[in-house]
Every structure is written in C-alpha cells, then in structure tokens.
C-alpha positions in Angstrom: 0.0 0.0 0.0 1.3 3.4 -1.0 0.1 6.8 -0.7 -0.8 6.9 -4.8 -2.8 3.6 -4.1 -4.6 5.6 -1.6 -5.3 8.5 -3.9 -6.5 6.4 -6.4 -9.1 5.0 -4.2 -10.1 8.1 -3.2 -10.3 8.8 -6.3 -12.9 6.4 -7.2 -14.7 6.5 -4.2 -15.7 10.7 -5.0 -16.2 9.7 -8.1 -18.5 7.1 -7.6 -20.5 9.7 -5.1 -20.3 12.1 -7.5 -22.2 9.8 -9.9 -25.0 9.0 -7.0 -25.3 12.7 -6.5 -25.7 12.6 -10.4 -28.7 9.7 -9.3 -30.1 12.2 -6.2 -30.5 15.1 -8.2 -33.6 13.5 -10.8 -35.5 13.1 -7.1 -37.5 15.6 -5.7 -36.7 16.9 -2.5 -39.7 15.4 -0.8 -38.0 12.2 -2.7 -34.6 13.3 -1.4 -36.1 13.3 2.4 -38.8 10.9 2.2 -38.0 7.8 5.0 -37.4 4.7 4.2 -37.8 1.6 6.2 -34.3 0.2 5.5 -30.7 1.2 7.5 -30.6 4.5 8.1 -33.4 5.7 6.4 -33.7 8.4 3.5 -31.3 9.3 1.0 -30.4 12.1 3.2 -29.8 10.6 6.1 -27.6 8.2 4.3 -26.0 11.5 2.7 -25.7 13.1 6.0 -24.3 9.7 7.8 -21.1 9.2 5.3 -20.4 13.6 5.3 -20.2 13.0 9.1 -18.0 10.0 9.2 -16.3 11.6 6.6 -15.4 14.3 8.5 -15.4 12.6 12.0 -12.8 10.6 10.1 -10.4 13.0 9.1 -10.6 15.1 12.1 -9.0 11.8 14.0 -6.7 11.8 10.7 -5.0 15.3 11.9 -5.2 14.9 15.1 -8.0 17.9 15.3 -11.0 18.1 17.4 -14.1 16.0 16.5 -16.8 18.1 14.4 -20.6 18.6 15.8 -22.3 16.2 14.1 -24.5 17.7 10.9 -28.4 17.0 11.3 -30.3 15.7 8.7 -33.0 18.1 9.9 -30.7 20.9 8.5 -30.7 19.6 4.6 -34.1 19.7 3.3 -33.1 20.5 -0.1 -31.1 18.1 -2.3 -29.1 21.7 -3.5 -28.2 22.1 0.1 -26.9 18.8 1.2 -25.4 18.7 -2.1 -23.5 22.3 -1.7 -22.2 20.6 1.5 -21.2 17.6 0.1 -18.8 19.1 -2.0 -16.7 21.1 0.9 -16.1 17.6 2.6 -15.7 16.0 -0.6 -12.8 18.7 -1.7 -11.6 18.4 2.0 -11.6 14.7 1.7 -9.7 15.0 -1.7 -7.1 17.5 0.0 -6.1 15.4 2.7 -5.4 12.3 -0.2 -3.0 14.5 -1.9 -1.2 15.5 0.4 -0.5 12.0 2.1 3.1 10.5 1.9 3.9 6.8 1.9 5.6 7.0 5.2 2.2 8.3 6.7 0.8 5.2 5.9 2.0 3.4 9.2 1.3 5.7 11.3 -0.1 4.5 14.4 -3.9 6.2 15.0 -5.3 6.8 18.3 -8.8 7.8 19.0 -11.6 7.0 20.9 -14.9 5.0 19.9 -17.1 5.4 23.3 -19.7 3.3 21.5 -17.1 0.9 19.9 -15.3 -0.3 22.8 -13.5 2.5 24.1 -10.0 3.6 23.1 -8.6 2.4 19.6 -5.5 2.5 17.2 -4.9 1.4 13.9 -2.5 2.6 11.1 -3.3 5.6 9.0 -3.7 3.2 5.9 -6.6 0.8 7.3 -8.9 3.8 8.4 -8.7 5.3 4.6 -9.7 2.1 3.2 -12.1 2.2 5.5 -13.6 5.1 4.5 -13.9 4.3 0.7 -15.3 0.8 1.8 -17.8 2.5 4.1 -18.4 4.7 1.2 -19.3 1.6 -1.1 -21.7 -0.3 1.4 -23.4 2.9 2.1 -24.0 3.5 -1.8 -25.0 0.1 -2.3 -27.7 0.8 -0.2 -28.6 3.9 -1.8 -28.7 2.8 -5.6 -31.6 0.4 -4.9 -33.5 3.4 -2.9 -32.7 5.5 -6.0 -34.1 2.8 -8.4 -37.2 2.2 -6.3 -37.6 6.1 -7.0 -37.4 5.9 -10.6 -33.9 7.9 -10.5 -31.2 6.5 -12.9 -28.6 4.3 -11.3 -25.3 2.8 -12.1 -22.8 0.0 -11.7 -20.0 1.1 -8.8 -17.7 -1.7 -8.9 -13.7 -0.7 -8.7 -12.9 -2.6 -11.6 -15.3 -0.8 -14.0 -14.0 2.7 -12.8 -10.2 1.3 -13.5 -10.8 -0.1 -16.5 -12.5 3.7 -17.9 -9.1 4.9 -16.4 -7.5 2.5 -18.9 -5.7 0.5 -16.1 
C-alpha cells in the first residue's frame, strides 16, 4: 500500500458519489427526504451519515477536534446537502494529496465510546475504510434511487479502473 494507491481509491470512491449525487439530483426533494424503512433511512440521512463520518474521520486523521455532528434536519433541499457535500468532498480529496507513503503506518489513536473504548490502527486501514464504508453505504442507496425511478449505475472498482484504462 502506498500513498498513490490511496489516492487512487479516493479517487474512485468521489467519483463514484459524485455519480450518486448525479442519481439524487432526478429526485425531488420530498423524494430526497422521504423515509425509508431500510438502515438508516432516507437518501439524506444516508448522505448526511457518510459527510459525518467523513469528516469525523479525518478530524481523527489530523489529530483535530471532533466536528458537531451535521443534522439531517438541517438539509431539506437536495441543492443544500449537495452544496455541502462538496466542501467535505474537496476536503476529503485535499487530505489524499497531500498523504506520503511513510504516513501510511502511522499509528492512530482515538476514541470509539460506542465501539469499545479507546482504539489504534494505522493511517492506511482507516482510509480504506472510508472508501469501503463509502461503497456499502451507496449500495444501499442505488436500490432506494431505483425504487424512486432515478437512474442508477454500476460502482464496482474494476469498471471505474478499467475507464481509467488501467
């Protein structure tokens, strides 16, 4: 694993979000917020949950003070939530090109009151970590989406490597 590998995922994982948000934007915004019996709920709420582990994430990344939590009451409007989005996206994307492979090891500490307490794990696991959590948490959305009559699309890592011509 190497800092470029990293990127690359990254790089896939926003642009596989930024083809959902592609999806969420044919909804309506009663569409957008409407619940869902099924994980978390709504589209938003499921857009809400990954921008705050997102950011919860790379607070523990720097070092930095967790973020309040954002509330799904506070994105009504799919323009809104999506406006948002796209600061912790570019924030997201920052951090990525900035890393350096000798990062990657570093040892993480944080705390996970509702995980067990106190935890560590190297820089690398928690960023593959994020684009899986990304993945599972779009998987759940596309089928929402489809139910919804919004257009939808295949996510798999291979398909976005092989448009890279890797």
């Amino acid at each position: 694993m190497n800092a470029d590998m990293i990127r690359m995922l990254f790089d896939y994982n926003y642009g596989a979000h930024r083809r959902l948000w592609d999806s969420i934007v044919c909804l309506t915004d009663e569409q957008f917020t409407q619940e869902v019996d099924y994980s978390i709920g709504s589209v938003r709420n499921h857009m809400i949950h990954l921008m705050n582990t997102d950011l919860r994430w790379l607070a523990r990344l720097q070092n930095a003070p967790l973020p309040e939590r954002l509330l799904e009451a506070d994105f009504t409007t799919i323009e809104v939530a999506r406006r948002r989005w796209s600061q912790v996206e570019a924030a997201m994307l920052d951090y990525a090109a900035g890393l350096r492979d000798e990062q990657l090891n570093d040892i993480i500490h944080y705390d996970m009151p509702h995980r067990g307490g106190a935890k560590s794990d190297p820089r690398w696991q928690i960023l593959v970590h994020l684009v899986n959590h990304g993945t599972d948490h779009r998987a759940q959305v596309l089928p929402i989406l489809h139910r919804m009559g919004a257009p939808t699309f295949e996510q798999d890592l291979m398909i976005y490597l092989w448009g890279k011509g890797q």
